[in-house]
Structure formats: structure tokens, C-alpha cells
C-alpha positions as CSV (number, residue, x, y, z in Angstrom):
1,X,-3.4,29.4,-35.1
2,X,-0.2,27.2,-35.2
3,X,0.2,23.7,-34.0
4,X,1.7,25.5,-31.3
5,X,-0.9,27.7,-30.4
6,X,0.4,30.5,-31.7
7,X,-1.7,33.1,-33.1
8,X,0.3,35.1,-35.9
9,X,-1.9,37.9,-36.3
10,X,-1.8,38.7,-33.0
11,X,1.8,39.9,-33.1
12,X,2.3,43.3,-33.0
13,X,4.5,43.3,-35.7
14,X,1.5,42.1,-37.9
15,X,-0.4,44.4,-39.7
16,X,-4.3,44.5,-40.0
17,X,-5.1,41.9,-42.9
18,X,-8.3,41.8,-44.9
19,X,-10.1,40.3,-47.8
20,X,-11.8,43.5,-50.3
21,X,-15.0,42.9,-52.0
22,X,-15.5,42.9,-55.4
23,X,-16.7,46.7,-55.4
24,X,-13.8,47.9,-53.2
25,X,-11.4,45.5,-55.5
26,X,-13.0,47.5,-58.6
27,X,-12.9,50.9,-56.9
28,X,-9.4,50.7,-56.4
29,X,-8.0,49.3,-59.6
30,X,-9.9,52.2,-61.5
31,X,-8.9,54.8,-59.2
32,X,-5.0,53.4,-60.2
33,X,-6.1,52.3,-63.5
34,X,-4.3,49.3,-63.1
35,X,-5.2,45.4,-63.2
36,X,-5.1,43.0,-59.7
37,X,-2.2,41.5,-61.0
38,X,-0.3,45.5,-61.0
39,X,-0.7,44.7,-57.4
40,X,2.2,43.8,-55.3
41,X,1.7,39.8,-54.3
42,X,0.8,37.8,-51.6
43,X,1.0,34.1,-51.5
44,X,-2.7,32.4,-50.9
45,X,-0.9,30.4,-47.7
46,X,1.0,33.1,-46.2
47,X,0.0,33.2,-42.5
48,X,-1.3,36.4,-41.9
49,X,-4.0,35.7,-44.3
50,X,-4.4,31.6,-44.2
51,X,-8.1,32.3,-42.2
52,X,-9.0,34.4,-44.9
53,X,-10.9,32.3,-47.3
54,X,-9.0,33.8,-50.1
55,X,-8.2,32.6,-53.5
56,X,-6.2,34.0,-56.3
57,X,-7.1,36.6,-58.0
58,X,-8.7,37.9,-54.7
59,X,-7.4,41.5,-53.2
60,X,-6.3,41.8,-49.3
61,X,-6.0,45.0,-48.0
62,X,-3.2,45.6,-45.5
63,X,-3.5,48.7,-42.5
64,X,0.2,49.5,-41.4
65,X,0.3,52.0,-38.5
66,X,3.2,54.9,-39.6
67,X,4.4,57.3,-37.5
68,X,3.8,60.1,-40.3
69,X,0.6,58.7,-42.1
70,X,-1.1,57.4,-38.7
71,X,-2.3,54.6,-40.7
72,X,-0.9,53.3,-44.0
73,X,-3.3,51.6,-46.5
74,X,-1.4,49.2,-48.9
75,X,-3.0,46.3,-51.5
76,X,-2.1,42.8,-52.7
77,X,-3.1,40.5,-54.8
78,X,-3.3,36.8,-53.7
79,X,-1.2,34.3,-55.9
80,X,-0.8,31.0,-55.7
81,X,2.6,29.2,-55.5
């Protein structure tokens, strides 16, 4: 939450953020064969992920409702900056 109370993930416009465990992180890298940093990026203070105890390195997944997919699975990897 902001200092203005605002609560960012909360916005409907904000898509489902989470942090991936090591396993899952694994799991999909192999199943792309690519290394976390093949990822797209995500800065480590970006607000739809600031509660998430992550550091960089870490993966967050990311669950986008689409109109055609339902739901829409996407992966970063969290940077610093």
C-alpha cells in the first residue's frame, strides 16, 4: 500500500503477481531452455511486486486474463536498478 492508502494490486488493471520457487523457476527455464536472465525483466521495486520479498535473480510469474487464452501465463526475471 501507498502512503496514500492505495493498494496497487488491487486495480483491475493489475495482473496476478507471484514469486516461483526454485523447482517451478527450474521447470520452466528447461522446458524453454533458456537462462532467468532470457526472461523479460522486472525491476525488484516495481509496485506490483514490492510485498514480494523478491530479490534478483528471483522469477515472478505474472496471470493476465485474455479474452482468447482465458488466462495468460507470462515470466520475469527480477533485476535490480
Amino acid at each position: 500500500m501507498t502512503k496514500s492508502g492505495f493498494d496497487i494490486k488491487k486495480h483491475f488493471l493489475v495482473p496476478k503477481h507471484t514469486k516461483v520457487s526454485e523447482k517451478e523457476k527450474s521447470e520452466v527455464l528447461e522446458k524453454y531452455h533458456i537462462s532467468v536472465y532470457d526472461l523479460p525483466l522486472i525491476v525488484k521495486n516495481d509496485p506490483a511486486i514490492k510485498e514480494l520479498d523478491v530479490k534478483p535473480g528471483d522469477v515472478v510469474k505474472i496471470l493476465r486474463k485474455s479474452p482468447t487464452a482465458g488466462e495468460a501465463v507470462f515470466y520475469r526475471c527480477v533485476i535490480n536498478v
